[in-house]
N, C-alpha and C positions, 0 to 999 in steps of 0.2 A: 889673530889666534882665536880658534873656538871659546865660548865663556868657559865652558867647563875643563878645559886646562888649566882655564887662570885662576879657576875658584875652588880648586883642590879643597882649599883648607878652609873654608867657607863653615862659617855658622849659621844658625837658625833662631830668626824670631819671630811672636807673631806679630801682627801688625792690625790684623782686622778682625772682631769677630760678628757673628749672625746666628740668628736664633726663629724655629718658627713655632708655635702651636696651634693647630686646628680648632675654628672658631668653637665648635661643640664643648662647651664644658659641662662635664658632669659631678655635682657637688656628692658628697655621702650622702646624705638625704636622700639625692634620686638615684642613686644606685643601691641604697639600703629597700625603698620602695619597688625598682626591678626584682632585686632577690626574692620580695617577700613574693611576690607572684608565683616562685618555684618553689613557695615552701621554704625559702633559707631564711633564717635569723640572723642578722646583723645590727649595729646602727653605728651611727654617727660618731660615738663616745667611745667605741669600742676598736674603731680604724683609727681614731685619732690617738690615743691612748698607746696602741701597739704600731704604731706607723710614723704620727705625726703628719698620715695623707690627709686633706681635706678637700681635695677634686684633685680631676684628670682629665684631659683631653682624650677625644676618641674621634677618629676620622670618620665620613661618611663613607658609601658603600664604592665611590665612582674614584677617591683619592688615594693615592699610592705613596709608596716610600720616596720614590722620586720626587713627587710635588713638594714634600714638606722639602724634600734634602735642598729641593732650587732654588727656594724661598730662604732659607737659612742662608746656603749660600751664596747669594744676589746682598743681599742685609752686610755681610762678612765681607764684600770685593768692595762693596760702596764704601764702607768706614777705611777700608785700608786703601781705598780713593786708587787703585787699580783696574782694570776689565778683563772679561771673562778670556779674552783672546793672550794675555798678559801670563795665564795659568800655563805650567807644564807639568803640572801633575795632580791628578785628584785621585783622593782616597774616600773611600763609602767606608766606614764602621756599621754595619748591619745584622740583624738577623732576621730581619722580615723584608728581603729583597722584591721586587717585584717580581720579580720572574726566576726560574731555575736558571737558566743564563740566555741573555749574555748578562755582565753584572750591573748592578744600579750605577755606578760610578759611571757606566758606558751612556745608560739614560739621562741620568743629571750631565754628564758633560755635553751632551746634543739640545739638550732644554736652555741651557745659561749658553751654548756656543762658544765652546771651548775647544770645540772640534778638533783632535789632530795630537791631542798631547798625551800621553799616557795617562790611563784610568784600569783603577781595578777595586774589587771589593777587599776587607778584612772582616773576620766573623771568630770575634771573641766576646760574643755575648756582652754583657756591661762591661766588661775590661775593654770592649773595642777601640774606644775613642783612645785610651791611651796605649792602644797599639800601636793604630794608625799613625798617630800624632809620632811616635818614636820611628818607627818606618819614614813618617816623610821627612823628619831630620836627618836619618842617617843616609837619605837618597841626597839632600840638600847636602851635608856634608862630606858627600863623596864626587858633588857635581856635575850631578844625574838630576838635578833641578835648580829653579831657581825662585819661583812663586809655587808653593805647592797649597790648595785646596784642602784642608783633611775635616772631612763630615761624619756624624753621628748622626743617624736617622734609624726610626723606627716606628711601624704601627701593631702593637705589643694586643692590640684590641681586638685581636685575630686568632691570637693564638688560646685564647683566655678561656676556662673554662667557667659558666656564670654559675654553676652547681657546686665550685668550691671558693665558699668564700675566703681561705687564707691567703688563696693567692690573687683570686679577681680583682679586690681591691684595691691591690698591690702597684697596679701597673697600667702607664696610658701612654699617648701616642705624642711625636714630635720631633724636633729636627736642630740641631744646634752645628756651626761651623766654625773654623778659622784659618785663614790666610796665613801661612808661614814661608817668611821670606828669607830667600840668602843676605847676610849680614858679616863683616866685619867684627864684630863684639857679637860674644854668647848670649842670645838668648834663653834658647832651653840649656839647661846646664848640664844633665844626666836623666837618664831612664832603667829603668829597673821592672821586666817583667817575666814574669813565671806563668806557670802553668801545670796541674798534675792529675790526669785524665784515671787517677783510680778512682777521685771523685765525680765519675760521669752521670752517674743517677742523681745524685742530689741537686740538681736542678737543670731539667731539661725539657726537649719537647721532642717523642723518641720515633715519629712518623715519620716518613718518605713517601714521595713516589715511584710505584713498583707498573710496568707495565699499563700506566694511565689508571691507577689506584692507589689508595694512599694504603701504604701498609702500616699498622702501626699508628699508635695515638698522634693527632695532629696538637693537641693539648700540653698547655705547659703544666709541669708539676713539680713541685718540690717540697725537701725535704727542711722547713724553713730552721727547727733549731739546727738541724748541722749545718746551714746557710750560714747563719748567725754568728757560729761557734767558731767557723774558717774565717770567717768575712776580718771579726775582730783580731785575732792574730796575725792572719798573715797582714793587713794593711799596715798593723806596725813597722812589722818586717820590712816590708816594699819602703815603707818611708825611712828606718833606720837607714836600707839600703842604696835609697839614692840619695839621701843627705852625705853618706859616707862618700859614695862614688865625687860629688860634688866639690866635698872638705867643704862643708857647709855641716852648722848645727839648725838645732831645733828652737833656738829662741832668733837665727835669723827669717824663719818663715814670716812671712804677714800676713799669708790668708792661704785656706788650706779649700779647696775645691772639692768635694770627695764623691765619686759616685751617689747621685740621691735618691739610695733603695731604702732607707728608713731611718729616723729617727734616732731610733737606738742606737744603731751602731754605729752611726758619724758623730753623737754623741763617749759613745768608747773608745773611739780611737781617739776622738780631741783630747779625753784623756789619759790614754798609755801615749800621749805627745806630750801632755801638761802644756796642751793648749784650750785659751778658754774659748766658749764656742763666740764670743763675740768676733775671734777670728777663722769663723766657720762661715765659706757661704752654704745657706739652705736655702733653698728653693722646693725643697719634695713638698710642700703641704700644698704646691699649686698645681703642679702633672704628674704627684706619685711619681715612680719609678719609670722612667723611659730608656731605660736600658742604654747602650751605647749615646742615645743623645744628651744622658742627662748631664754631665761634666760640661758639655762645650755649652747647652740649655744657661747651665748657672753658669758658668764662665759669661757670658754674652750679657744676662742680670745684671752681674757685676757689673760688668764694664759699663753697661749705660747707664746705670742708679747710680754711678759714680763713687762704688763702694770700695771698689780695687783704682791704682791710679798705677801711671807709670812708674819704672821704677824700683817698684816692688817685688817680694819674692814670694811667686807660687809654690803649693805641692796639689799637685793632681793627684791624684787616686782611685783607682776604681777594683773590684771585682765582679767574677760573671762564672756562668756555666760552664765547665771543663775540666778542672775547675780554675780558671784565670786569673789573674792578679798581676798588678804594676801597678807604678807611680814614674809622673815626669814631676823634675823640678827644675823652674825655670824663672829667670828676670825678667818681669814685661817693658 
C-alpha cells in the first residue's frame, strides 16, 4: 500500500532546524554614519531605545533569497540527519523572491537536490513562516507528505528606503528553516491564522512590474504606530486562539518564539500572556527584523545555545503586511 493511505492520520513534528546570516554585518553606528551622508539624523541610542535592534545583516549585490534559503536549509536536513532527496515538499515563506516566477522554493529545491518533490512559495509577509509551517502540517496530515522543508527567507535590504529612517533601521536580510516530519505523536498541536486586507496600506511596498517597468513605489513604507497598535492585540488573540484550539493553557507554554520586529512589542504581548521575558526567545538586537525568516532564525538560536530542549511547548507567532497574523503551538 501507497505510504499516504497508511498515514491518513499522521502528525507533524519537527525534527531539524537551520538558520543562515550573510557574513556583512552592519552595527547602528555604521548605518547611523550612512544616513548621515544623506542628511538623516539618527544614532545608535535612538534604534536601540525604540527597537532593541543593534545590527543587521545585509547581503551583497551578486546573493539572492535562494542562497541564504539553501544554506538554512542544508543546516536544518543535517541536524534532523535526513538528505535532500528524502524531502517531498518544500515551502519558501518570502517576500523578496528571486524572481517574478518560477518561485524560490523551485530554486532552492534544484540548489540542495531535491528535485522532483513539490515546491511552491507563500507570501505573507512576517506572518509567512507561520503560514508555511501550518500549510506543511496540514499537507503532512492529510498525507500528501512525509518530510516537508518549510523556509523563511528574505533580503529585506532591497526593498528599503535609506532616506526614512523609521523604517531602514528596522529591517536586514536572512534565512532560517525546519524539517517537519510525519509522526505518530503530535507535534505541532494547532494553528490559528488570520488575515484582514482593509489594513493594506499600513505596511507595504505598493510597486510592480508593468510592461518591463516598475509602476508604482518599489519602497517599503509603513504606518509604524498602527503597526504597533495591531501587532499587540491581535498577537494575544492568535495565542488565546491556539492555546484554546489545543486545550492547552498559558502557564503550559515554556518559551514563546514571536516574530523579531521590535522590542516593544514582544515585550506586550509577554505581557497580555503574563509571560516573563525570560521565557521569550530574542534574537532582534542581532538581524533586526527579517521578516518571514525571523521566527525559524530564533527558533534555530534556540535550539543550538540549547535554550529550548526537547519536550517542551512552543508558541510561535508572528505578524506582517496584509494585514497577517497567526500562531502555531507545538511539542518539540
Amino acid at each position: 500500500m501507497e505510504w499516504h493511505k497508511r498515514h491518513m492520520t499522521s502528525f507533524s513534528r519537527i525534527i531539524g532546524t537551520g538558520s543562515y546570516l550573510p557574513p556583512h554585518r552592519v552595527s547602528n553606528d555604521e548605518l547611523v554614519l550612512q544616513l548621515a551622508k544623506d542628511g538623516i539624523e539618527s544614532s545608535d541610542d535612538w534604534i536601540v531605545e525604540r527597537t532593541g535592534i543593534r545590527a543587521r545583516h545585509f547581503v551583497d549585490e551578486q546573493t539572492k533569497t535562494s542562497d541564504l534559503a539553501a544554506v538554512a536549509a542544508r543546516n536544518a536536513l543535517e541536524m534532523a540527519g535526513i538528505s535532500a532527496k528524502d524531502i517531498d515538499l518544500i515551502i519558501v515563506a518570502t517576500s523578496t523572491p528571486d524572481m517574478i516566477f518560477p518561485s524560490t522554493a523551485c530554486i532552492v529545491q534544484n540548489k540542495i537536490g531535491a528535485n522532483g518533490c513539490a515546491a511552491f512559495d507563500v507570501q505573507a509577509v512576517c506572518s509567512g513562516f507561520i503560514y508555511a509551517l501550518s500549510v506543511a502540517d496540514a499537507m503532512i496530515r492529510a498525507g500528501s507528505a512525509k518530510n516537508a522543508l518549510v523556509i523563511g527567507a528574505e533580503v529585506f535590504s532591497r526593498l528599503l528606503n535609506f532616506k526614512d529612517r523609521t523604517t531602514c533601521v528596522l529591517f536586514g536580510d536572512g534565512a532560517g528553516a525546519v524539517v517537519l516530519q510525519a509522526s505518530e505523536t503530535p507535534g505541532i498541536l494547532a494553528s490559528s491564522l488570520h488575515a484582514d486586507g482593509k489594513h493594506v496600506d499600513v505596511l507595504c511596498v505598493p510597486g510592480t512590474v508593468v510592461n518591463g517597468q516598475i509602476s508604482g513605489s518599489p519602497l517599503l513604507t509603513m504606518d509604524g504606530q498602527a503597526v504597533f497598535k495591531l501587532a499587540v492585540g491581535l498577537l494575544e488573540k492568535a495565542a488565546l486562539s491556539v492555546l484554546a484550539k489545543a486545550g492547552r493553557t498559558k502557564e503550559e507554554i515554556n518559551w514563546l518564539i514571536p516574530h523579531q520586529a521590535n522590542i516593544r512589542i514582544m515585550q506586550s504581548t509577554a505581557r497580555k500572556l503574563a509571560l516573563p521575558m525570560e521565557k521569550v526567545v530574542v534574537t532582534v538586537h542581532d538581524h533586526g527584523n527579517t521578516s518571514a525568516a525571523s521566527i525559524p532564525l530564533a527558533f534555530d538560536h534556540a535550539m543550538r545555545s540549547g535554550q529550548i530542549k526537547k519536550g517542551e511547548t512552543l508558541l510561535l507567532e508572528g505578524v506582517g503586511g496584509g494585514f497577517t497574523w497567526g500562531a502555531v503551538l507545538l511539542d518539540l
